[in-house]
C-alpha positions in Angstrom: -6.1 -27.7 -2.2 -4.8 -24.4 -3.4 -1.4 -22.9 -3.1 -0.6 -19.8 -1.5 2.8 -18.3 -1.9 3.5 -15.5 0.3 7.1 -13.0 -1.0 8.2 -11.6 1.8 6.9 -14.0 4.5 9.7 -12.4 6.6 7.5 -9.8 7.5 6.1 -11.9 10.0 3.1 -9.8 11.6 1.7 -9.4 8.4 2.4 -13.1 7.3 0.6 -13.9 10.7 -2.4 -11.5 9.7 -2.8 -13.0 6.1 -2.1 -16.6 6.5 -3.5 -16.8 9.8 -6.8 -15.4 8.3 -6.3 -18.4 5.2 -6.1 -21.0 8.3 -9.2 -20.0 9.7 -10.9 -19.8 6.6 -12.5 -23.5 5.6 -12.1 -23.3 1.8 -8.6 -22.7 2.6 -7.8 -24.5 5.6 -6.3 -27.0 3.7 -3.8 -25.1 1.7 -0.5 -25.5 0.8 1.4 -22.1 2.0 4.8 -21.5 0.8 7.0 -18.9 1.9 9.9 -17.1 0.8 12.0 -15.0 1.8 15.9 -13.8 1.4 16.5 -13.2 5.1 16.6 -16.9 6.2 15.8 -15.5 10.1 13.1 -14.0 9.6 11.7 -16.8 7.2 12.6 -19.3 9.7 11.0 -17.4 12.4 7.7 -16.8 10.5 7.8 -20.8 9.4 7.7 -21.3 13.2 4.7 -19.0 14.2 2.7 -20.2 11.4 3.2 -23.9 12.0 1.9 -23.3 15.5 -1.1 -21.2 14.9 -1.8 -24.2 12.3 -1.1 -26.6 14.8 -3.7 -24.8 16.9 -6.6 -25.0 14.3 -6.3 -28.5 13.9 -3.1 -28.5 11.3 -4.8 -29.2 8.3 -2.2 -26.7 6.1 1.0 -27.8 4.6 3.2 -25.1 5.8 6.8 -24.9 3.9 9.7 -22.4 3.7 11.6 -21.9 0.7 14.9 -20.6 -0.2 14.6 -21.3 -3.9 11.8 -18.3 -5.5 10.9 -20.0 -8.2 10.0 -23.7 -6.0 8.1 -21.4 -3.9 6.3 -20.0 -6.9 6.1 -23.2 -8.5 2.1 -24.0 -9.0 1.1 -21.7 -7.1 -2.7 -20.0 -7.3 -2.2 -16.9 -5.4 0.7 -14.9 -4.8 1.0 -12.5 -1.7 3.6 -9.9 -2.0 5.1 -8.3 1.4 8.1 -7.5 0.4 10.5 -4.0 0.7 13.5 -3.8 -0.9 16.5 -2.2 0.5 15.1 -2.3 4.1 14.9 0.7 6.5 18.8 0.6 6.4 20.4 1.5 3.8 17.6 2.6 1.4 14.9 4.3 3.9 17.5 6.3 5.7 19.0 7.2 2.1 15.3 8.4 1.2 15.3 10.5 3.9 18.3 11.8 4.5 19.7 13.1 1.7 16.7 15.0 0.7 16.9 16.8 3.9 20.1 18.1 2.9 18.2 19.9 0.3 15.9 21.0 3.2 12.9 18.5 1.9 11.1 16.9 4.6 9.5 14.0 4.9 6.7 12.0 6.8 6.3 8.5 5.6 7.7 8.7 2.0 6.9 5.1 0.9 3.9 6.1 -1.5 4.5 9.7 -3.4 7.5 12.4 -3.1 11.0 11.8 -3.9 11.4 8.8 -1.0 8.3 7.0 -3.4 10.0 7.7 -6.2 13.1 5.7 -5.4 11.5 2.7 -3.5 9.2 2.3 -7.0 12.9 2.4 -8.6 14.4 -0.1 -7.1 11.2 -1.9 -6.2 10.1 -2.4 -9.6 13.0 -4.8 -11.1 12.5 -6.9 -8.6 8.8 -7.6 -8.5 9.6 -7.8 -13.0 11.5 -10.4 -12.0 8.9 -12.2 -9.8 6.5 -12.0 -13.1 8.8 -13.5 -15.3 8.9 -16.3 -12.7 5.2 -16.6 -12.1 4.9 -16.9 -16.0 6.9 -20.1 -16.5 6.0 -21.7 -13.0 2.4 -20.4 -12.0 1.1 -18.6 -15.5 -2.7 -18.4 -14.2 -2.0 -17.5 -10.7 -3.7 -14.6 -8.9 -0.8 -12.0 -7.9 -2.1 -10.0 -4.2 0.2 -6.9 -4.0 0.6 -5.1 -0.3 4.0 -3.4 -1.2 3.8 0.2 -1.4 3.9 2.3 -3.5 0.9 0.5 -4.3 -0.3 2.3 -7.7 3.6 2.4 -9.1 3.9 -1.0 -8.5 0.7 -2.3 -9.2 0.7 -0.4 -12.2 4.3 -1.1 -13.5 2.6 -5.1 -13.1 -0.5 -4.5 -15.2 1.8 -2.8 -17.7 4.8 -4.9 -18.2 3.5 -8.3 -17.5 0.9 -11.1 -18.0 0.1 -11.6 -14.4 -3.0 -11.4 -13.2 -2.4 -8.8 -10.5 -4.7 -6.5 -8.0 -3.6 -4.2 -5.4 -4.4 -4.2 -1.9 -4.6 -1.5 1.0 -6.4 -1.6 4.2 -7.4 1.6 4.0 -10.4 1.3 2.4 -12.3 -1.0 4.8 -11.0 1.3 7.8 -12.2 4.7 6.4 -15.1 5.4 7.5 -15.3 3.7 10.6 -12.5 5.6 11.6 -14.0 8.5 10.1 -17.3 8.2 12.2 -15.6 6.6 15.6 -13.0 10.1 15.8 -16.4 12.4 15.7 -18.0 9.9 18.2 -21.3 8.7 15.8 -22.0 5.8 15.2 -20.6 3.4 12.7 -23.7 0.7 12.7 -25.8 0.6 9.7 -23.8 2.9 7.2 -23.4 2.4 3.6 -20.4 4.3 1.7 -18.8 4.7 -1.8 -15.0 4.8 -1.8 -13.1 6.0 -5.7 -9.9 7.6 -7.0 -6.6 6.1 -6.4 -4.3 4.2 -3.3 -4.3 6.6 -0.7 -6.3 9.5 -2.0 -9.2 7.5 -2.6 -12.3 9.8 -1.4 -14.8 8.8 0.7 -17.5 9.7 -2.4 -20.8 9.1 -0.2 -22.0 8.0 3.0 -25.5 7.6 4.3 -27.3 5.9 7.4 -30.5 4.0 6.1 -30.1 6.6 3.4 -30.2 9.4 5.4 -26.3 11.6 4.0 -24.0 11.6 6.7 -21.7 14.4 5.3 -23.8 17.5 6.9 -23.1 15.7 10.3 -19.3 14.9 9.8 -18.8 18.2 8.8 -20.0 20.1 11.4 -18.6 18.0 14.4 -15.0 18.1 12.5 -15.4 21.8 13.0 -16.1 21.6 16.6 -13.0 19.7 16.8 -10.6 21.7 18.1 -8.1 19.8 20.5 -5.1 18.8 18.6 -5.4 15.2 17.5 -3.9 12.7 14.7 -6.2 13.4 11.6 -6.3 17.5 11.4 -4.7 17.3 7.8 -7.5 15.2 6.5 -10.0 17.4 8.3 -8.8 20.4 6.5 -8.4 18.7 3.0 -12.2 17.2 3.8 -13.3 21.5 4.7 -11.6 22.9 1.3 -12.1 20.1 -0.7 -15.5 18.6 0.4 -14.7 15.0 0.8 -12.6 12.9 3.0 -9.7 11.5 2.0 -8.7 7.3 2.6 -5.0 7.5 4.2 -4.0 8.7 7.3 -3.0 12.2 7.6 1.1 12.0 8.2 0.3 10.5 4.2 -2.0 12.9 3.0 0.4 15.7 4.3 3.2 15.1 1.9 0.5 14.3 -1.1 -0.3 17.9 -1.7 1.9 21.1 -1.7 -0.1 22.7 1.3 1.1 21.3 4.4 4.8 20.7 5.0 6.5 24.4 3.6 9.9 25.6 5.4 8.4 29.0 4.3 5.4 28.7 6.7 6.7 26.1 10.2 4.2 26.8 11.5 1.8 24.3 9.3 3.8 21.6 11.2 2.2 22.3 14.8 -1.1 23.4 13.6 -1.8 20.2 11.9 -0.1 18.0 13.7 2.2 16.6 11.3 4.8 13.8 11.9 8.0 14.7 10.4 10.3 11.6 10.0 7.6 9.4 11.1 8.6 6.6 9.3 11.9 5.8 10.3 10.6 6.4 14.0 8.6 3.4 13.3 10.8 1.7 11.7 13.6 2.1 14.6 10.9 1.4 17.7 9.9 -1.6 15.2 13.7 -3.3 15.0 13.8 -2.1 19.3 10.5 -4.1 19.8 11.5 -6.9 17.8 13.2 -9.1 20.1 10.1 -8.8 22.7 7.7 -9.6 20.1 9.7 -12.3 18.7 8.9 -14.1 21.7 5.2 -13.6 22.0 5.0 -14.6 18.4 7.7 -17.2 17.3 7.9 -19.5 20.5 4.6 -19.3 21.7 3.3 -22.8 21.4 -0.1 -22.0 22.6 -0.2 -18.3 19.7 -3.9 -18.2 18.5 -5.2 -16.1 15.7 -8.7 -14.4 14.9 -9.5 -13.0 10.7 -8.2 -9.9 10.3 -9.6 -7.3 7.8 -7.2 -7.9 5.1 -8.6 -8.0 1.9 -6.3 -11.3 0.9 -8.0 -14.4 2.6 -11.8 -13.2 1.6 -10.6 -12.9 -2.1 -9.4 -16.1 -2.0 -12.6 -17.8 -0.6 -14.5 -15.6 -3.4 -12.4 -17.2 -5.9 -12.5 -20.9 -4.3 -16.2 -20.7 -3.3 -17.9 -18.8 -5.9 -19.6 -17.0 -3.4 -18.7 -13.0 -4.4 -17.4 -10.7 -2.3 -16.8 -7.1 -2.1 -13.4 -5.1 -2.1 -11.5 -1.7 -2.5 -8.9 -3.0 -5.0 -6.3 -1.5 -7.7 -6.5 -2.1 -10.8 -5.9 0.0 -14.4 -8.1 2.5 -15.3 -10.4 0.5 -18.0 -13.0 3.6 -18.0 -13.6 2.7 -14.9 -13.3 6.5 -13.6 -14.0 8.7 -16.6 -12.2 11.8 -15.9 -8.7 10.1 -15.3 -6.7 8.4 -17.4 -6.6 4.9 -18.6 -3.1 4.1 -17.8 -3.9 5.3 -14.0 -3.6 2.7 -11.8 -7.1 3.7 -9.9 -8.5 2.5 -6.6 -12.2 1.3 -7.4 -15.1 -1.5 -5.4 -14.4 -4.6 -7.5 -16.6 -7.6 -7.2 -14.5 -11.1 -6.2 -15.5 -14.2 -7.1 -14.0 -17.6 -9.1 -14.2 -15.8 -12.8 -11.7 -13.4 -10.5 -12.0 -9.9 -9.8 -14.0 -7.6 -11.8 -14.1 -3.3 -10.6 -17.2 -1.7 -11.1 -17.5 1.3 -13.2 -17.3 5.1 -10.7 -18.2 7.4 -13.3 -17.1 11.1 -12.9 -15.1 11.8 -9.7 -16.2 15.9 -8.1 -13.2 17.7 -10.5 -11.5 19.2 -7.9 -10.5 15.6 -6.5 -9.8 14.1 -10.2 -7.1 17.1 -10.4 -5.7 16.2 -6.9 -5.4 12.5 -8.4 -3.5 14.1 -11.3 -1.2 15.5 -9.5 -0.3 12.0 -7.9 -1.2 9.9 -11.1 1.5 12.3 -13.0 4.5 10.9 -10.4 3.2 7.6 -10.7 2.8 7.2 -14.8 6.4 9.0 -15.1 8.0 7.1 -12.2 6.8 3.6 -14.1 8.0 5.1 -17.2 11.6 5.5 -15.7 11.1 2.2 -14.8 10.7 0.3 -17.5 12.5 2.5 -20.4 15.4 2.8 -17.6 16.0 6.5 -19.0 16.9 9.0 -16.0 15.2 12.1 -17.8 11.9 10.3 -16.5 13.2 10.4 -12.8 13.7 14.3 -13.3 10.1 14.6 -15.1 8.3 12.5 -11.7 10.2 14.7 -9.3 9.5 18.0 -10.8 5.8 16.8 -11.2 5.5 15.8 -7.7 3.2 18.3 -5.6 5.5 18.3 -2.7 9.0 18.2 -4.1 8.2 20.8 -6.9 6.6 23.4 -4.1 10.0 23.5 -2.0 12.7 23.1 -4.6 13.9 24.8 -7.7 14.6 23.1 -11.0 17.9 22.2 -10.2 18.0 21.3 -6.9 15.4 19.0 -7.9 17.7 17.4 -10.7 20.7 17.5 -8.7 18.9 15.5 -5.3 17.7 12.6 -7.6 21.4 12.4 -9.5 22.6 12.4 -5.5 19.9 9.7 -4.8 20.9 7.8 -7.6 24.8 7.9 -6.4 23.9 7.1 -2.7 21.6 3.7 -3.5 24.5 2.3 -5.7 23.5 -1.5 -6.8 19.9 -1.1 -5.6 19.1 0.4 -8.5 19.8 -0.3 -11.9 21.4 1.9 -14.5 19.7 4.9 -15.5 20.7 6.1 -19.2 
């Protein structure tokens, strides 16, 4: 009977989406599932939903919150890690709003820019703190990252620790279907090869019973011309040649092209979200209260298997049948033309001797250099991390494609010394 400890089970549409899937899933039915959170309503509320959706599949888990981190970590074979530090208020409303002082603006600013920059800051001490946990309570266990920025994080793990840790985004698995569903073709019988790093991973190849899909894509994307939610992609996919993993309102504040107070236009031609985040953020707290019903104290809530990676690399690893996924992991030559300290999005093969990437070869140049501009952030962002030396916050920021297009030198220096000031004891101190 394995144990699965979910961090952050507060977060308790995701906690539905992954534990629900373990519940349904027979070589894990039977699991024990801790949870633990530090919002003891939200813990308590997921606690309730997940009892009844086990109650509904026959209650063969033993479901249990904890308030105690390292009792929830205690013995545990997989960790699952939801969590976000600081919250939408104070941090992501810092992250936002002071850089718009400096007129930087933002889209989602969880991943890259100056916003992923600070949530990898203050993110990062915690989740050391979870490793040095998991290594005298749960040494072997199998740590599932979710929490974004996914290759800072991930990466600070693989670096810093002894844990045996993968990253995990749903925006592998979506990709192409998405791809092929917004141009109206078909998505049955395709077979695709996704590389390069969380969120500007590039959709590499894609064929129908080997016939190359690309000629296709491309020319309907062309034709496309009513305004719609994935033009920034679309354009990076016509200069570039490939399509890109994440969603546009992402992709727009990866590269220096898009969001420019020099040129506003950008913003209406290619439909791009400004502030999107908190919006969600806000209509998600709103919506709350409605949901909480429909999810918390609904006796009768039923669940079908999501497409999160987590439950089907579980099974993998308690079945010994293999299994597929996107996953990130460090660079171990895996993708020769970027570095070895990348944190790099690759297939990996999933099964009880645990997860093994396959070797990518060469990405197309152009798209290794767009993964160095990102891979830069990320290696100096982890740097400031763990060395807890500010220059390295100055070095990420000025590297960053966005940041460094709209903002001189020392605006740049003084927004992060203002950043630091505003998140106070979220972060540590910075030398």
């Amino acid at each position: 009977m394995p144990k699965i400890t979910f961090m952050g089970a507060g977060s308790t549409i995701f906690a539905k989406n992954v534990l629900g899937d373990c519940m349904l899933t027979p070589a894990l039915k039977d699991s024990h599932i801790a949870l633990y959170d530090i919002d003891l309503q939200r813990l308590k509320d997921s606690e309730n939903m997940l009892n009844n959706i086990n109650k509904n599949n026959g209650g063969h888990a033993k479901i249990a919150a904890y308030t105690d981190r390292k009792k929830a970590l205690e013995g545990a074979d997989y960790v699952v890690n939801a969590i976000q530090v600081g919250g939408y208020e104070p941090c992501t409303v810092t992250d936002f709003e002071i850089p718009k002082k400096y007129g930087l603006r933002q889209t989602i600013a969880d991943t890259l820019g100056i916003g992923g920059i600070f949530r990898a800051l203050r993110t990062i001490p915690v989740m050391l703190d979870f490793a040095r946990d998991m290594e005298e309570v749960c040494p072997d266990a199998w740590f599932l990252n979710y929490t974004n920025p996914m290759a800072i994080l991930t990466g600070a793990m693989l670096r810093a620790t002894g844990i045996k840790t993968v990253g995990l985004c749903h925006s592998v698995q979506v990709c192409a279907p998405h791809l092929l569903e917004g141009l109206g073709m078909s998505t049955e019988n395709i077979q695709y090869k996704i590389a390069g790093i969380n969120h500007m991973a590039w959709l590499l190849e894609i064929t129908r019973n080997g016939k190359d899909l690309y000629p296709e894509i491309k020319e309907r994307a062309l034709k496309r011309e009513t305004p719609h939610n994935d033009m920034v992609r679309y354009e990076i996919m016509k200069q570039f040649g490939y399509y890109v993993t994440e969603s546009s309102e992402h992709n727009a504040e990866y590269m220096p092209y898009f969001i420019k107070s020099k040129y506003p236009e950008l913003i209406e031609r290619f439909n791009i979200p400004l502030d999107e985040y908190p919006r969600r953020c806000i209509k998600q707290i709103k919506d709350w209260e409605t949901m909480r019903e429909k999810l918390v104290n609904n006796k009768d809530i039923e669940h079908k298997r999501s497409h999160e990676y987590a439950s089907y690399i579980m099974e993998a690893m308690e079945t010994d049948v293999p299994y597929k996924i996107g996953g990130n992991v460090l660079n171990t030559g895996l993708i020769t033309n970027l570095p070895k300290e990348a944190c790099v999005e690759v297939p990996c093969l999933v099964d009880r001797s645990g997860v093994t990437p396959c070797y990518v070869g060469a990405l197309p140049p152009q798209l290794a250099a767009l993964n160095m501009t990102n891979i830069n952030v990320q290696l100096l962002t982890i740097e400031a991390a763990l060395t807890l030396k500010k220059e390295y916050i100055y070095y990420a920021a000025m590297l960053d494609p966005h940041t460094s297009s709209e903002l001189s030198i020392d605006d740049i220096k003084a927004l992060c010394d203002d950043l630091i000031e505003a998140h106070g004891d979220w972060l540590p101190r910075f030398k």
